[in-house]
PLY file of the C-alpha trace (Angstrom):
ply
format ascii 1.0
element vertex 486
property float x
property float y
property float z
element edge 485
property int vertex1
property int vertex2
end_header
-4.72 60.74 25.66
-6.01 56.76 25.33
-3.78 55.25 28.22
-2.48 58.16 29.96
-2.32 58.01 33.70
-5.27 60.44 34.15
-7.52 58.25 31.26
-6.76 55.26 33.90
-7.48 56.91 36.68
-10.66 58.85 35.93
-11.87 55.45 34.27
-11.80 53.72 37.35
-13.65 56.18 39.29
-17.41 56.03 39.83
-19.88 58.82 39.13
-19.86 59.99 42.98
-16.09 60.16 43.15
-16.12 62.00 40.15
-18.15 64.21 41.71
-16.15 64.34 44.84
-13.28 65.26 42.59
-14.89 68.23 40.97
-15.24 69.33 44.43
-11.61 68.67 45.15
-10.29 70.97 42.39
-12.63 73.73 42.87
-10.54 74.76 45.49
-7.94 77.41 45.04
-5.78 75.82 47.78
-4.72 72.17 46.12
-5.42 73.72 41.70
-3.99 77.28 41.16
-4.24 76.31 37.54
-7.53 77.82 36.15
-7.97 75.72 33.15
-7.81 72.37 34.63
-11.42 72.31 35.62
-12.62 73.02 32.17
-10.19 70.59 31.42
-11.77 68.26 33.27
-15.41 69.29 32.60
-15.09 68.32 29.19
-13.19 64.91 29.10
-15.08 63.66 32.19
-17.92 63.80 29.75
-16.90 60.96 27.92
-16.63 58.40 30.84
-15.70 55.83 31.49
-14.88 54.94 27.59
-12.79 57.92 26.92
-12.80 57.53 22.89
-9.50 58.69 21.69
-11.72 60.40 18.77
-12.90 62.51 21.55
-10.47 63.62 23.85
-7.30 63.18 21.83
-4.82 66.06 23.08
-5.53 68.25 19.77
-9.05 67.73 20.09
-9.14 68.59 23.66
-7.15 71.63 22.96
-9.22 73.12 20.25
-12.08 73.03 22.63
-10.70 74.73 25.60
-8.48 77.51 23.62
-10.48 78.02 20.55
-8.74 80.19 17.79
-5.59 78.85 19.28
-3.01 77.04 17.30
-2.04 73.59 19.05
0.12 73.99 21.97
1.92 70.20 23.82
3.71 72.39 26.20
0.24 73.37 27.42
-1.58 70.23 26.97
1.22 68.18 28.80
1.12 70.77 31.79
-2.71 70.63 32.13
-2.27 66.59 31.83
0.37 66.60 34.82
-1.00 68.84 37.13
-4.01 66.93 37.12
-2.36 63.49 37.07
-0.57 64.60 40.65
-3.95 65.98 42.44
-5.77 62.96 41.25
-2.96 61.22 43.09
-3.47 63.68 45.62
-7.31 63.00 45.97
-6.81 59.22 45.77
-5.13 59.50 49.16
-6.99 61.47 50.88
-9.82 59.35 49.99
-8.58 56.16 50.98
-8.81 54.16 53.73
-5.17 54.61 54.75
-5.78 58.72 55.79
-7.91 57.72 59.24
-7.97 60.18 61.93
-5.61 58.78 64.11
-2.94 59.58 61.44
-3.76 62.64 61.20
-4.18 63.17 64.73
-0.28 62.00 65.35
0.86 64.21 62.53
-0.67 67.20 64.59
1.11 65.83 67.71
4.27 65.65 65.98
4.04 69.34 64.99
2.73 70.22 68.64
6.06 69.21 69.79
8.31 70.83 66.90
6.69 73.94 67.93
7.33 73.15 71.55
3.54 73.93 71.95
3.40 72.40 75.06
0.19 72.71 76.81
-1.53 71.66 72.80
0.76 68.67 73.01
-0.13 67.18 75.99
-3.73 67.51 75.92
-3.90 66.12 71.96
-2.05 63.11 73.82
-4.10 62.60 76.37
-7.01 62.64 73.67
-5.40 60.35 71.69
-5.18 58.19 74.51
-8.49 58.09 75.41
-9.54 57.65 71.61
-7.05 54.60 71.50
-8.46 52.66 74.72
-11.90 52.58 72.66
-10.87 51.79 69.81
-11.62 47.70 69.24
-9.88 46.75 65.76
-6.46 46.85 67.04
-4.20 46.59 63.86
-0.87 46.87 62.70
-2.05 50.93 62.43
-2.89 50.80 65.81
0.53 49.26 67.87
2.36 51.55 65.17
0.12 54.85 66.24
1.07 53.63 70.08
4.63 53.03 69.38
4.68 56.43 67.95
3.18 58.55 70.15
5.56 57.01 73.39
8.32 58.07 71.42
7.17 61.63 70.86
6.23 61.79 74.72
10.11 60.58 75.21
11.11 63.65 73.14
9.35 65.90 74.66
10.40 64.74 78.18
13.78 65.18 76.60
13.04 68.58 75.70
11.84 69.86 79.00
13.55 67.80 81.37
15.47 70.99 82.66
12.13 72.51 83.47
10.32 73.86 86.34
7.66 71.38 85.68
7.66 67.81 86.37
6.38 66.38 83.05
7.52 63.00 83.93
4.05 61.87 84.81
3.24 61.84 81.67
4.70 58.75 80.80
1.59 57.24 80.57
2.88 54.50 78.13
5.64 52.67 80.30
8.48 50.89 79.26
6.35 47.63 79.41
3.70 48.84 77.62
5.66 50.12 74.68
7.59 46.52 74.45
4.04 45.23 74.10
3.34 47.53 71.98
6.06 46.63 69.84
5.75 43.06 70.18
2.22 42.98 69.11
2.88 44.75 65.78
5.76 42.43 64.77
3.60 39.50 65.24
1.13 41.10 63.48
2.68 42.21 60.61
4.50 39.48 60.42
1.76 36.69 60.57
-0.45 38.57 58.33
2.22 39.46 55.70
3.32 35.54 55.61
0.45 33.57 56.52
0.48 31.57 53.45
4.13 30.78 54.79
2.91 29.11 57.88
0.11 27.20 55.86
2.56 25.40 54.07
4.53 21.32 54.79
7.08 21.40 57.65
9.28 20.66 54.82
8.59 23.91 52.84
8.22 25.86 56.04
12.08 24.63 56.88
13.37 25.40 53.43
12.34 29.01 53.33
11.98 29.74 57.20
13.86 32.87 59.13
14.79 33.38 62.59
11.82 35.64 63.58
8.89 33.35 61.69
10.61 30.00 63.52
10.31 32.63 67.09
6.86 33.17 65.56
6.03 30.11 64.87
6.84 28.24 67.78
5.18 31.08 70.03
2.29 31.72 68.05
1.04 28.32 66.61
2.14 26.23 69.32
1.03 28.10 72.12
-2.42 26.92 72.92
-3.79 30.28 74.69
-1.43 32.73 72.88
-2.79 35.68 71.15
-6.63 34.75 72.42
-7.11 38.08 73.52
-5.94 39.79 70.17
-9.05 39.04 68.05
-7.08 39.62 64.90
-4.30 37.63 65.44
-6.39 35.10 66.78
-8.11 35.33 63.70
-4.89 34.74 61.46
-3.97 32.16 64.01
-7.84 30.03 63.49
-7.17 30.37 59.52
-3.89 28.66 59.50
-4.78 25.95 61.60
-7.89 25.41 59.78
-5.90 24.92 56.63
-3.81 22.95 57.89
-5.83 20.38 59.52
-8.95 20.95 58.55
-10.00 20.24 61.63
-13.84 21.38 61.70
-13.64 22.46 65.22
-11.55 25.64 63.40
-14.11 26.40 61.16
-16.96 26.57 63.73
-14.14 29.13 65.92
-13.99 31.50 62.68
-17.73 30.94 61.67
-18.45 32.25 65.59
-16.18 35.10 64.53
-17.65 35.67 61.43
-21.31 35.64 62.81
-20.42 37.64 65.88
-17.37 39.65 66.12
-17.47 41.59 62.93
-16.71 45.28 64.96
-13.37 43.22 65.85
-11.61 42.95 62.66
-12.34 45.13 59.24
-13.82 44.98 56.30
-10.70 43.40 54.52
-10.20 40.83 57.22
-13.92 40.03 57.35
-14.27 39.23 54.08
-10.80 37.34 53.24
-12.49 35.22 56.38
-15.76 34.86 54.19
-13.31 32.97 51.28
-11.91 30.46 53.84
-15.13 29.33 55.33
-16.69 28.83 51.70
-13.50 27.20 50.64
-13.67 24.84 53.67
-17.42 24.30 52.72
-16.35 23.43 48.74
-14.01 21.35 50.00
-16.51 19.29 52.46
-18.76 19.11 49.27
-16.41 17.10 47.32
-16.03 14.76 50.05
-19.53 14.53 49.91
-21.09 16.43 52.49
-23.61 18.06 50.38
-25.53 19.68 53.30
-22.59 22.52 52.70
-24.32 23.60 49.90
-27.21 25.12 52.77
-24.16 26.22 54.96
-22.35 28.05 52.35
-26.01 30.14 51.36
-26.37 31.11 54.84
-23.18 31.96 54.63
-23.79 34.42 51.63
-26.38 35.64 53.54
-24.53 36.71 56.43
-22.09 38.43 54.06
-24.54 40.69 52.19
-26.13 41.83 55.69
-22.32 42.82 56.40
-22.49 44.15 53.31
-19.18 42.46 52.44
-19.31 42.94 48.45
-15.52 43.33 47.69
-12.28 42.80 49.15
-12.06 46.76 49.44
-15.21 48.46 50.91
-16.17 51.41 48.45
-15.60 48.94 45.59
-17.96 47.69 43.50
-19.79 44.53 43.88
-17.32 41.55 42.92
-19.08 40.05 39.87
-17.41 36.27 40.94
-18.66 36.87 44.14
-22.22 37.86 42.78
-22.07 34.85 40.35
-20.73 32.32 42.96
-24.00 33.57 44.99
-26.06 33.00 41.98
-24.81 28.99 41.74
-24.81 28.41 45.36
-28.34 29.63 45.85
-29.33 27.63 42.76
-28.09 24.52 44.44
-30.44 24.86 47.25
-33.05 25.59 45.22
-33.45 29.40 46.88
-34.94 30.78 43.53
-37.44 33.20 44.47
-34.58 35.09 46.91
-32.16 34.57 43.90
-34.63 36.75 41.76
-34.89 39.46 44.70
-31.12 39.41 44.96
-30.24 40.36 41.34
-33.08 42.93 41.08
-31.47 44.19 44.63
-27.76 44.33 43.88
-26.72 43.92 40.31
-26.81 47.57 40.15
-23.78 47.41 42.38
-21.99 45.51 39.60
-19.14 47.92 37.77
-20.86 49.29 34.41
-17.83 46.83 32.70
-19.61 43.98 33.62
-23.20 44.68 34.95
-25.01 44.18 31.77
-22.83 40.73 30.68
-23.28 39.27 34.76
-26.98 40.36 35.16
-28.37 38.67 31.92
-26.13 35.66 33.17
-27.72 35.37 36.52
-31.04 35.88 35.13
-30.05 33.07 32.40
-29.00 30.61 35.37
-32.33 31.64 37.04
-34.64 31.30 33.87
-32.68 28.12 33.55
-33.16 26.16 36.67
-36.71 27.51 36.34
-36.81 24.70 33.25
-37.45 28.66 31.07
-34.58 27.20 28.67
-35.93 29.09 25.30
-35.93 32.63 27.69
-32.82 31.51 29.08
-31.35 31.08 25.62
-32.35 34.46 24.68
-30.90 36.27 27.58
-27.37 34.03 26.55
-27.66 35.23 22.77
-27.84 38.71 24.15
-24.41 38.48 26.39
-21.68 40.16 24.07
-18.59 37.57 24.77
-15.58 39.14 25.72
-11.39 38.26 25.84
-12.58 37.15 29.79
-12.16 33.69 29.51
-13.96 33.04 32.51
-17.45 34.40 31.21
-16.82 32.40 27.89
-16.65 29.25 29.94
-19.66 30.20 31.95
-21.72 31.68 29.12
-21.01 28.77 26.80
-21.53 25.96 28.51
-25.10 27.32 29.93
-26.00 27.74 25.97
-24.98 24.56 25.26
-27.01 22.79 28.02
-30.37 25.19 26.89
-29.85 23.94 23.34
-30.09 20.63 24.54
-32.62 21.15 26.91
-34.94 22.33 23.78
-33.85 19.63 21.59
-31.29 21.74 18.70
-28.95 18.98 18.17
-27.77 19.70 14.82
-26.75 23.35 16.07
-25.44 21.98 18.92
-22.81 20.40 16.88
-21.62 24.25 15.56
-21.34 25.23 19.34
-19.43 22.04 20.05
-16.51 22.64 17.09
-16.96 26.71 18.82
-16.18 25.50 22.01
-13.28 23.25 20.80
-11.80 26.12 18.70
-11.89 28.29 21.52
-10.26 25.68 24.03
-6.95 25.33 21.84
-7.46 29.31 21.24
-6.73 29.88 25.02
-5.08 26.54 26.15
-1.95 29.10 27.07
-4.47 30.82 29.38
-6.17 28.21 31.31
-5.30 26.78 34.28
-4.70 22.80 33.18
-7.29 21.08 35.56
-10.11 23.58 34.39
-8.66 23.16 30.78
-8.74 18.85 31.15
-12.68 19.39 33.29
-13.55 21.46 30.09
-12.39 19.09 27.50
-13.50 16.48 29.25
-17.17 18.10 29.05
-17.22 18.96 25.71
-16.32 14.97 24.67
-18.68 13.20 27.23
-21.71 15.80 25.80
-20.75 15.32 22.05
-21.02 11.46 23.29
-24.73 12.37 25.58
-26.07 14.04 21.99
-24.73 11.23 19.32
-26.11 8.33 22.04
-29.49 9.91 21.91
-29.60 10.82 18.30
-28.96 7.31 17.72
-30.21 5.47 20.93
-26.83 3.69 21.22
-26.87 1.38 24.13
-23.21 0.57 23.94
-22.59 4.29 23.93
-24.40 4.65 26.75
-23.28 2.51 28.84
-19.71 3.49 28.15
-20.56 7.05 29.16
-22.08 5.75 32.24
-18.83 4.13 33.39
-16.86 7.29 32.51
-18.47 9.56 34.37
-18.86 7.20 37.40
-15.13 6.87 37.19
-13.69 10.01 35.81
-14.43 12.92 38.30
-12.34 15.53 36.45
-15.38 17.07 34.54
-17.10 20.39 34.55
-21.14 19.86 34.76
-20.59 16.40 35.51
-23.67 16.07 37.51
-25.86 17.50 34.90
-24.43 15.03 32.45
-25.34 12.25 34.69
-28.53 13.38 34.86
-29.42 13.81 31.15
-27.65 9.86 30.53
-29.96 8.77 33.37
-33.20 10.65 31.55
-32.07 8.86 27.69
-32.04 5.69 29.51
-35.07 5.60 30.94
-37.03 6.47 27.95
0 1
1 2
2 3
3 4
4 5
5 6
6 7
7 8
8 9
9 10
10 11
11 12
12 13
13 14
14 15
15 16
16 17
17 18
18 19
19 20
20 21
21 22
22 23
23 24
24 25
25 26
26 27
27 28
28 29
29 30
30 31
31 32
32 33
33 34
34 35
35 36
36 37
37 38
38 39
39 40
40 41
41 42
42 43
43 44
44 45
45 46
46 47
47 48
48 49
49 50
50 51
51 52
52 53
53 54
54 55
55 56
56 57
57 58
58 59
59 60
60 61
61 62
62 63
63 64
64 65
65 66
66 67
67 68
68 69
69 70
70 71
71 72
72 73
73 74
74 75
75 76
76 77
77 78
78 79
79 80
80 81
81 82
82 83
83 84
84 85
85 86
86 87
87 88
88 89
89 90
90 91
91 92
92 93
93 94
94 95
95 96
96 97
97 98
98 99
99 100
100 101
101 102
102 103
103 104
104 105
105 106
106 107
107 108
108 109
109 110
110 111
111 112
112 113
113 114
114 115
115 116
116 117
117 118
118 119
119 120
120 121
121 122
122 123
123 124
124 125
125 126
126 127
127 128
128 129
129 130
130 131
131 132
132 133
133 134
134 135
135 136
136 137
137 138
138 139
139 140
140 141
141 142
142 143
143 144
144 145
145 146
146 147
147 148
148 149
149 150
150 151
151 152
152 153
153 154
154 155
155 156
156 157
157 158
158 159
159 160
160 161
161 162
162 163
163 164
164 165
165 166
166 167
167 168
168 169
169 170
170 171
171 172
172 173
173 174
174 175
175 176
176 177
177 178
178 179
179 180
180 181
181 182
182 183
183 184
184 185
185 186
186 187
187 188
188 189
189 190
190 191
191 192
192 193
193 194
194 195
195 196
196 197
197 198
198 199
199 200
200 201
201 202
202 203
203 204
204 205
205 206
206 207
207 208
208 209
209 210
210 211
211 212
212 213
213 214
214 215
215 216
216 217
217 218
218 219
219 220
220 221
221 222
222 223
223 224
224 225
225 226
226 227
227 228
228 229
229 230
230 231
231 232
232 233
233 234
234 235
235 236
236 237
237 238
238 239
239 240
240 241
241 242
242 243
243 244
244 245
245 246
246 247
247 248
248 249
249 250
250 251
251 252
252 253
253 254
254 255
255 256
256 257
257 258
258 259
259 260
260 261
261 262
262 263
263 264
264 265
265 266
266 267
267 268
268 269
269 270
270 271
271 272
272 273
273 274
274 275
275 276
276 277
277 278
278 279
279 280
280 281
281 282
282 283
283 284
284 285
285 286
286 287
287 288
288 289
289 290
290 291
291 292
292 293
293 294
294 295
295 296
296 297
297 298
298 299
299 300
300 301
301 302
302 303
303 304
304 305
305 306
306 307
307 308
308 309
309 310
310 311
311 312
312 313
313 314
314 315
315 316
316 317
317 318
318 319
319 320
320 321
321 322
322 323
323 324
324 325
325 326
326 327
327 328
328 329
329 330
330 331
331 332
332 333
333 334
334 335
335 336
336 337
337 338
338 339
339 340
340 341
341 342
342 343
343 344
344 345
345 346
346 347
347 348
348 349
349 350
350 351
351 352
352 353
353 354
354 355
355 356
356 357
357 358
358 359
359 360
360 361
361 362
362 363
363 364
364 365
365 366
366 367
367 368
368 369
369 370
370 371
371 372
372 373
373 374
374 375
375 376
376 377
377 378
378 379
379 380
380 381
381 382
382 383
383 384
384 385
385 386
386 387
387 388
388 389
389 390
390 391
391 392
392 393
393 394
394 395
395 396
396 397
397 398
398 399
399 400
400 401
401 402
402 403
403 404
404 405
405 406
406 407
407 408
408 409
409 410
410 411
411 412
412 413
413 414
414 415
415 416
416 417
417 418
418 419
419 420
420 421
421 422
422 423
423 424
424 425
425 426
426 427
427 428
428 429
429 430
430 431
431 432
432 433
433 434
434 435
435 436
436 437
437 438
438 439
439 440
440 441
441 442
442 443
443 444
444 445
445 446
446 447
447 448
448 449
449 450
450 451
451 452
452 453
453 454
454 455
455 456
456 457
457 458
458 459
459 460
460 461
461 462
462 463
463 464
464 465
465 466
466 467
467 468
468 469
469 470
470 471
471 472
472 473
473 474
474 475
475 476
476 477
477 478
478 479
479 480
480 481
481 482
482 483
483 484
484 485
């Protein structure tokens, strides 16, 4: 069953939703099939690997129906029926079955029903819930828009009446064109923002009726949309990116710091990646007091607890190891120990053991520990992930040098060359010409101090004063400045 839907599925699950999925099927009302929770009893025992050795469909079969001779009929019935209520769980689960749905379905059916008096006080509720309610989404102009036009057909319905329902109208004809309105610009600046970010030129090429209404309206417009927080929010992003004016970043940092119950988890922390990319970017112009801003920006996140772009996720591991660096830079070791023991736990099991012996490394590293460091390296099992190869190998590289193996530093050199042409197809071309360029300037660093070639060393100082297209550029300045002054 290696690669089946179900295989996928359970795989990705973690141990509570497994759990919560047990649950799910116990119940006669969703599984009227009786073996599909020993089905599932067994195989789940063999997650999140799934061995094909062990839950092959024979194998699988023999231990549910023992004394049985092999049926596929069976085992491909057990296999779909729980394929479609893992499908079912998985949206029930999620984010996208809120109450408010639910609550319009049962309006919905109120009115089929002509349920009248059920109807119009589950409206009314609904009303009241929605005035509280302070993310106001695309869900939430669409759950409006709804509702007015099941009060218009059920005002249609009774119109011929003894009762004068017409004061129910609570949502007028205004409202629901505001209503409307507000959900087109919504979905419509959040499904093409990356459209507005882009050149007049591009803009023009690719531009519609609607996003040149949208944009003149929405961008242009000084005070529009300032009382929507989220579309304000869109609004502060693309003109941040476009001007990088930091006036727009201090807007959205307020935001971030202090409107968090106005926008959700997914918006929150897609706003988290644009202030750190504004703070990279200030970096490289040479602004290094970012460094400081983008850890207190880290900071803010984990209080927020804004680990992934989805909020039951696991921890993102190249958010946890972008935390690792930029704490590093400001020198925040001792609260970079405390915040691996604290949330590399959080890591998925795929990649917990390879990212926490990498943080540690970084840690044990900086902490000038370079033969502990080294160890914790030798201990990471390299994977197809090209990224963690990169990471991983140039952090042994750097310890080797650090403790003085030059000879088998020229093994990890013709390694690391190898496995640059290996995946030149899979790496993007700056990172692949800031790589290359690394591994040539350090086989230079290691031959120049070997040898204590002056000439070498001076032409390595002019290439990496000039040449700003290398990864761990600053480190290799440093080491040339330490031979030099020997």
């Amino acid at each position: 069953m290696t690669g089946s839907n179900i295989i996928d599925i359970l795989g990705s699950f973690s141990r509570e939703e497994l759990k919560k999925f047990r649950t799910f099927i116990s119940g006669s009302y969703f599984n009227t099939n009786k073996n599909l929770i020993p089905f599932f009893d067994y195989i789940v025992k063999f997650h999140p690997e799934f061995p094909e050795s062990k839950v092959s469909k024979k194998i699988v079969f023999s231990k549910l129906f023992q004394g049985t001779e092999y049926n596929d009929g069976l085992m491909r019935t057990l296999i779909f029926n729980l394929n479609n209520l893992l499908k079912e769980f998985i949206i029930l689960e999620s984010g996208e079955n809120t109450l408010l749905k639910r609550e319009l379905i049962l309006l919905k059916e109120y009115n089929k029903k002509k349920l009248n008096k059920l109807f119009l006080k589950k409206f009314e509720e609904m009303e009241s819930t929605l005035d509280k309610v302070k993310i106001r989404d695309d869900d939430y102009f669409m759950t409006r828009i709804k509702m007015q036009r099941e009060m218009e057909i059920f005002i249609e319905i009774n119109r011929f009446g003894k009762k004068d329902y017409i004061q129910f109208r609570v949502l007028s004809v205004k409202k629901m064109s505001e209503n409307l309105t507000d959900f087109i610009y919504l979905t419509t600046v959040s499904y093409n923002n990356l459209m507005f970010e882009e050149s007049p030129e591009i803009i023009k090429k690719y531009s519609t009726e609607l996003l040149d209404i949208i944009k003149e309206k929405f961008l242009e417009d000084e005070n529009y949309v300032a009382g929507n927080p989220i579309l304000n929010l869109y609004k502060l992003q693309i003109l941040l990116h476009k001007s990088g004016n930091e006036e727009y970043y201090i807007k959205l940092k307020d935001n971030f710091l202090n409107k968090q119950n106005e926008t959700d988890h997914f918006d929150r922390y897609n706003l988290l990646n644009v202030l750190q990319h504004y703070c990279i970017i200030r970096i490289f112009e040479g602004n290094p007091e970012y460094r400081r801003e983008r850890f207190e920006l880290y900071q803010i996140a984990l209080e927020q607890k804004l680990f992934s772009l989805y909020e039951k996720d696991y921890f993102d591991d190249m958010l946890f190891g972008n935390i690792v660096l930029v704490a590093i830079s400001v020198n925040e070791l001792d609260w970079l120990n405390d915040f691996i023991k604290k949330y590399s736990h959080m890591l998925s099991p795929e990649v917990s053991d390879s990212t926490k012996k990498y943080s540690y490394a970084k840690l044990n590293f900086a902490r000038s520990n370079f033969s502990e460091a080294l160890k914790l390296l030798n201990s990471i099992e390299l994977t197809n992930y090209v990224r963690n190869n990169f990471s991983v190998r140039d952090l042994i590289m750097k310890s080797m040098y650090e403790l003085g193996y030059y000879s088998e530093l020229y093994y990890q050199f013709d390694a690391y060359s190898k496995f640059l042409r290996k995946n030149r197809k899979n790496i993007e071309s700056l990172r692949f010409t800031r790589a290359n360029n690394f591994l040539t300037y350090f086989r230079k660093l290691v031959k120049a101090k070997e040898n204590d070639d002056l000439k070498l060393k001076s032409e390595i100082e002019f290439e990496l004063n000039n040449n700003t297209e290398i990864m761990e550029r600053t480190w290799l300045q440093n080491k040339l400045s330490e031979i030099k002054n020997q």
